[in-house]
C-alpha positions in Angstrom: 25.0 -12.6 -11.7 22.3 -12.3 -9.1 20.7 -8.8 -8.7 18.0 -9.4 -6.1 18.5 -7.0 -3.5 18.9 -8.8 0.2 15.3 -8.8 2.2 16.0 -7.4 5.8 14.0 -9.1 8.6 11.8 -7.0 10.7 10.6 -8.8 13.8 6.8 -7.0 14.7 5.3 -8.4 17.7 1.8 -7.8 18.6 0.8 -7.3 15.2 -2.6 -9.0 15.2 -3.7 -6.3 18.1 -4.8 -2.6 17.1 -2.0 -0.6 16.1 0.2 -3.4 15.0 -2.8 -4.7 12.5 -2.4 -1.0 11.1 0.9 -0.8 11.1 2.0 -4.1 8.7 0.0 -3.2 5.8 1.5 0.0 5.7 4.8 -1.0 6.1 5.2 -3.7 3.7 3.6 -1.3 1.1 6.3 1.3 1.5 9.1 -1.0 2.1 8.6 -4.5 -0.1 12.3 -4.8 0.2 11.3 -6.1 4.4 10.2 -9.8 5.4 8.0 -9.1 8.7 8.1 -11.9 11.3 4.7 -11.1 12.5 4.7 -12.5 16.1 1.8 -13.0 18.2 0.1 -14.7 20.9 -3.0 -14.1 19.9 -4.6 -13.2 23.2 -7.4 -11.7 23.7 -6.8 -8.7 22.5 -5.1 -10.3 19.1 -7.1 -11.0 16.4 -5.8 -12.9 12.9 -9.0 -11.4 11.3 -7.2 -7.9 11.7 -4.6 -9.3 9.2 -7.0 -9.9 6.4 -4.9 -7.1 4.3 -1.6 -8.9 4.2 -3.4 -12.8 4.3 -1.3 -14.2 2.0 1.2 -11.9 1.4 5.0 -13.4 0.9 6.7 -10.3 2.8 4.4 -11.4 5.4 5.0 -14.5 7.9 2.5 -14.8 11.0 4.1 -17.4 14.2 1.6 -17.8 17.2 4.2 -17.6 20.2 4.5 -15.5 23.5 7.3 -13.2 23.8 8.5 -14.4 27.3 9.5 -18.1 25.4 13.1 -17.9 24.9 13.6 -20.5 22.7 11.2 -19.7 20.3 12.6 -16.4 20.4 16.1 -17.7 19.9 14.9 -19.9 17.2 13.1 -16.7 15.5 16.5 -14.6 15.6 18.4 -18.0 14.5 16.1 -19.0 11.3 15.3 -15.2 9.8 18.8 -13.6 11.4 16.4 -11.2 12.2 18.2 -7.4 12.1 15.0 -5.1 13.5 12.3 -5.6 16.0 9.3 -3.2 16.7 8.0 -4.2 19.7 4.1 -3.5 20.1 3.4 -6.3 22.2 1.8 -5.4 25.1 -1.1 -6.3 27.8 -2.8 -3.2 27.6 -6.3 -2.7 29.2 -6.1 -0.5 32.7 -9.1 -1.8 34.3 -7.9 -5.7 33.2 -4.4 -4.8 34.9 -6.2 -3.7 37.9 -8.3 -7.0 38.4 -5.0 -9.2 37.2 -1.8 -7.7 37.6 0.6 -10.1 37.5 -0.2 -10.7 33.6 1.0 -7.9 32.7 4.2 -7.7 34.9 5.1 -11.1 33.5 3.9 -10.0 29.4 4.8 -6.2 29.9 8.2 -6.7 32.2 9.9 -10.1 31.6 8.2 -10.6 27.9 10.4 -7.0 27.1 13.5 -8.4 28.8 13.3 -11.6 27.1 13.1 -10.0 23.9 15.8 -7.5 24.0 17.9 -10.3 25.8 17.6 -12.4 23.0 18.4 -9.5 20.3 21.5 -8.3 22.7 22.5 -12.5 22.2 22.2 -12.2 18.4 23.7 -9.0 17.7 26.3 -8.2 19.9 30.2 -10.0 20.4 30.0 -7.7 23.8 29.1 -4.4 25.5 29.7 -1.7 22.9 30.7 -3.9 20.6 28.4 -5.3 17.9 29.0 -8.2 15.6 29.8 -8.1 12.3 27.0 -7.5 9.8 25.0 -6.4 12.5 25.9 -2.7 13.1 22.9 -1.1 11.8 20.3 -3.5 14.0 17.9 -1.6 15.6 15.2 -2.6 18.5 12.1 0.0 18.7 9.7 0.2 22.1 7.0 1.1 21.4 5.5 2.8 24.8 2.5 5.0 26.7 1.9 8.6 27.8 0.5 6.3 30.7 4.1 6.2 32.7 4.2 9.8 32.8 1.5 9.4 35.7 -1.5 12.5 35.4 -1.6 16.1 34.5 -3.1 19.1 36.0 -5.6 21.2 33.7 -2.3 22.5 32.2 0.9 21.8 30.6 2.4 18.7 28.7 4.3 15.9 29.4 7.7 16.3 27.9 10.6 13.3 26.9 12.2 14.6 30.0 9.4 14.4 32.5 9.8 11.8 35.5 8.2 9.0 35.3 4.9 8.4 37.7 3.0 5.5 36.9 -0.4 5.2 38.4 -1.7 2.0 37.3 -0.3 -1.7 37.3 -0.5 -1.1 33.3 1.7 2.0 33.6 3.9 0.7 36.0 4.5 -2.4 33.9 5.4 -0.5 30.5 7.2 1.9 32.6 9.7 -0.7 33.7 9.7 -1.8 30.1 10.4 1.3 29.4 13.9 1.4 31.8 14.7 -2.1 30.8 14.9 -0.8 27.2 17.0 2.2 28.5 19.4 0.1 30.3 20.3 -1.8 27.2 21.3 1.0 25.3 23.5 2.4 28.4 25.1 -0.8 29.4 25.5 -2.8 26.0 25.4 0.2 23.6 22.1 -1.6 21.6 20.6 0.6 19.3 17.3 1.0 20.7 14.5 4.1 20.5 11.5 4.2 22.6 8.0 6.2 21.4 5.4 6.8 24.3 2.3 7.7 22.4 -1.1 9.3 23.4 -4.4 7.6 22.9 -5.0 5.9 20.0 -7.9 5.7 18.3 -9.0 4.1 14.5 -10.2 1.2 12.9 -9.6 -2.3 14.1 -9.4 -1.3 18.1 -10.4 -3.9 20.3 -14.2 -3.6 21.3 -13.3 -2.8 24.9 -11.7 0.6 24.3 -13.7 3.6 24.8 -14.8 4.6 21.2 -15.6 1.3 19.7 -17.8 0.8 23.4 -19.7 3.7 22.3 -20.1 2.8 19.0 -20.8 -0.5 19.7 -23.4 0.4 22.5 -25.1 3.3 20.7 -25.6 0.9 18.1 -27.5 -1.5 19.9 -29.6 1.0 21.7 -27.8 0.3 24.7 -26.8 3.1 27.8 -22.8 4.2 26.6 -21.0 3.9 30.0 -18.9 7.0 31.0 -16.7 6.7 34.1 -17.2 9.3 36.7 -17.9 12.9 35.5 -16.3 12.4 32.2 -14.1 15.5 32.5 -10.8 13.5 31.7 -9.0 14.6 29.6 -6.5 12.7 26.5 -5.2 13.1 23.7 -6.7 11.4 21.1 -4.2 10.5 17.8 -5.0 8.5 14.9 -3.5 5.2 13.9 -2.2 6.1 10.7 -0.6 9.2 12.3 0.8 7.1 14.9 2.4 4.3 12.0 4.1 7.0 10.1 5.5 8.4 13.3 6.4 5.0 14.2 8.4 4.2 10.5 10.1 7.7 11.1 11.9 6.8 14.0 12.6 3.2 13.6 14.5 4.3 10.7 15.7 7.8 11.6 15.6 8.3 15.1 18.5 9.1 17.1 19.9 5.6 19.2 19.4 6.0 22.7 16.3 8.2 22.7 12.5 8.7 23.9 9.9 10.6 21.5 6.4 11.6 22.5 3.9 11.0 19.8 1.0 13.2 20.1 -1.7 14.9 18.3 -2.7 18.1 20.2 -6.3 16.6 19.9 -6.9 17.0 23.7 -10.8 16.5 24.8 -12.8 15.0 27.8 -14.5 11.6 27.5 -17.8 13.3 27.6 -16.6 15.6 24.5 -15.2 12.7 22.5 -18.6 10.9 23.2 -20.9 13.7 22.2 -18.4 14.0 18.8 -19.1 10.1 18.0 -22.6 10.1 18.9 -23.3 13.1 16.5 -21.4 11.2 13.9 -24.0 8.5 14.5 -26.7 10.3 14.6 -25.8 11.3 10.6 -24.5 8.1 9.3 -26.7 5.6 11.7 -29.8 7.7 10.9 -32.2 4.9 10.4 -31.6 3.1 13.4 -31.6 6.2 15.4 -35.1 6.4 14.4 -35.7 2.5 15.0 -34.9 3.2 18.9 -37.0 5.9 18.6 -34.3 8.4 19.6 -33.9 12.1 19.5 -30.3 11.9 19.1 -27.8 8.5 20.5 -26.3 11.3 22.9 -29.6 10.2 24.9 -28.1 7.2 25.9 -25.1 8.6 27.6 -24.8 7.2 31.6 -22.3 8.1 33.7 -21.1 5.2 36.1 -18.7 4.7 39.2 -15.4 5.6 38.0 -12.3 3.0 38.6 -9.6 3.3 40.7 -6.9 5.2 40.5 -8.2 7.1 37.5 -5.7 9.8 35.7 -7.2 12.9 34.9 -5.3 14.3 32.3 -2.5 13.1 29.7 -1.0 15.5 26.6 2.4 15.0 25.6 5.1 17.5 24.1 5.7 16.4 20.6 8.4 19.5 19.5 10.8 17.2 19.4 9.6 14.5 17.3 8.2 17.4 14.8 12.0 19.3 15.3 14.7 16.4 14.4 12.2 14.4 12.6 9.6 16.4 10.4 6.7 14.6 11.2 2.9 16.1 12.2 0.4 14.7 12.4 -2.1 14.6 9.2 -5.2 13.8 10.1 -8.2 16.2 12.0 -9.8 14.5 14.8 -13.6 15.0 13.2 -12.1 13.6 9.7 -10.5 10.3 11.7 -13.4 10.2 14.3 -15.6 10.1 10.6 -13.7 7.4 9.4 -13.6 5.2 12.5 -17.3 5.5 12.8 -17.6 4.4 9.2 -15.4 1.9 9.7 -17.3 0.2 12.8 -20.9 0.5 11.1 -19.5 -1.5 8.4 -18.2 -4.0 11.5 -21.2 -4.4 13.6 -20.4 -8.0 14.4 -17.8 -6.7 17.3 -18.7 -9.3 20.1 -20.1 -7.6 23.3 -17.8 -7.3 26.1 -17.7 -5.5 29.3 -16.1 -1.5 29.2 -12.8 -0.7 29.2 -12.7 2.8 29.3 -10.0 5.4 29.1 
């Protein structure tokens, strides 16, 4: 008789980008009973070197691919009968959505349709009505505070808060966003959605914000800040964001939304000062190479972008209600550890700013 116990097939796209690359190692460590598809196109933004953890791994299998081909997507869900998906793929970068829209309308938008299309094909007979052996399938979106639009100097954007989008980058996960929604209303899918605050952590592409002034700092090199640097977000870190992630992709209730956040709200001119003084402890020596009192010196403010939100903070009662989660980690601990972590990286190739 044949005890193995049956592998489920989670479908992860995106997961040679940022959070994703976090987000595999930790969950085929706590579940080694899961095969993940791992499903990327490796733009710009994707990197395999982020999947160094799991090279190798038999409960891990990488396919190159773009999530608006259909028939690789059909042929995915055929070949692994593929019963979850976690869906991090995204085009992601504000200023890159301002200069090229239509990328991320066609990743963001019809990438999201295709997907859930494709999983509506494989797991449902018709509306409401799944097929067998596929009751328990679940499809999780994983989402921005972005579509909420921008805050005042007060209060918090709740899972009932209408949506504002700002940006061509919020506007395009936003739609995602109601695309996701309608399949759960109209088909009865079992889908969740998670709109999370900034991330931040190890393995972030170099044109976010912190790794910029890490990376500039560094190399003794002025660490842009758009306009006054009085906006404000809520900064939460990666592993924080995975566990919260794994909670509701395997307890969260169908049909709903829930903000991830860390009540770590500062400006980009605080978070800057933070990293920079981190530097100035662990960097020491080539602080004194450039000859520099502290690497705060090398703060410059520059033209801010268009369309720039001044404030996101989400609510996250609810997830910390039904769910139990909180998040774990101080912002000065995880600022400590992405610093170290970047230090140890200084090949991060040089790119223009992106900055939150």
């Amino acid at each position: 008789m044949n005890n193995k116990k049956q592998q489920h097939t989670v479908l992860i796209t995106g997961g040679a980008g940022f959070i994703g690359s976090n987000f595999i190692p930790y969950f085929i460590d706590k579940y080694p009973d899961y095969l993940v598809i791992n499903l990327d196109n490796l733009s710009y933004a994707g990197d395999l070197n982020n999947l160094d953890e799991v090279a190798g791994h038999p409960n891990h299998k990488f396919i190159r691919g773009n999530i608006t081909n259909r028939e690789l997507l059909d042929h995915l869900f055929s070949e692994y009968d593929i019963k979850g998906v976690i869906h991090f793929a995204a085009e992601s970068h504000v200023d890159n959505s301002i200069e090229s829209p239509g990328v991320f309308f066609d990743t963001n938008i019809h990438g999201t349709y295709t997907l859930i299309d494709v999983a509506r094909e494989r797991w449902m007979d018709a509306p409401h009505v799944n097929k067998p052996g596929y009751e328990k399938c679940r499809f999780h979106h994983i989402s921005t505070d972005e579509v909420y639009g921008s805050l005042g100097s007060d209060g918090l954007f709740t899972e009932e808060t209408p949506y504002a989008p700002n940006s061509p980058y919020s506007a395009s996960k936003a739609s995602a966003d109601m695309i996701v929604r309608s399949y759960h209303h109209t088909y009865g899918m079992n889908t969740v959605i998670t709109n999370s605050s900034n991330n931040y952590g190890p393995r972030q592409h170099s044109e976010k914000l912190i790794p910029t002034i890490i990376r500039k700092a560094l190399n003794g090199q002025p660490i842009p800040i758009y306009g006054d640097g009085k906006n404000v977000r809520d900064w939460l870190y990666v592993e924080d964001h995975c566990r919260a992630i794994d909670l509701v992709f395997h307890e969260g209730k169908a049909g709903e939304s829930y903000n991830i956040g860390a009540n770590n709200e500062q400006t980009n001119l605080s978070m800057a000062f933070k990293i920079c003084e981190i530097l100035d402890d662990l960097a020491g020596d080539r602080k004194q190479e450039l000859k520099l009192d502290s690497f705060k010196d090398l703060i410059t403010f520059v033209k801010d972008r268009p369309g720039h939100d001044q404030r996101y903070a989400l609510d996250n009662a609810k997830l910390i209600k039904t769910l139990g989660w909180k998040a774990e980690t101080s912002l000065l601990y995880g600022l400590f550890k992405t610093v170290n972590w970047y230090i140890n990286h200084e090949n991060e190739r040089e790119c223009n700013p992106i900055l939150l």
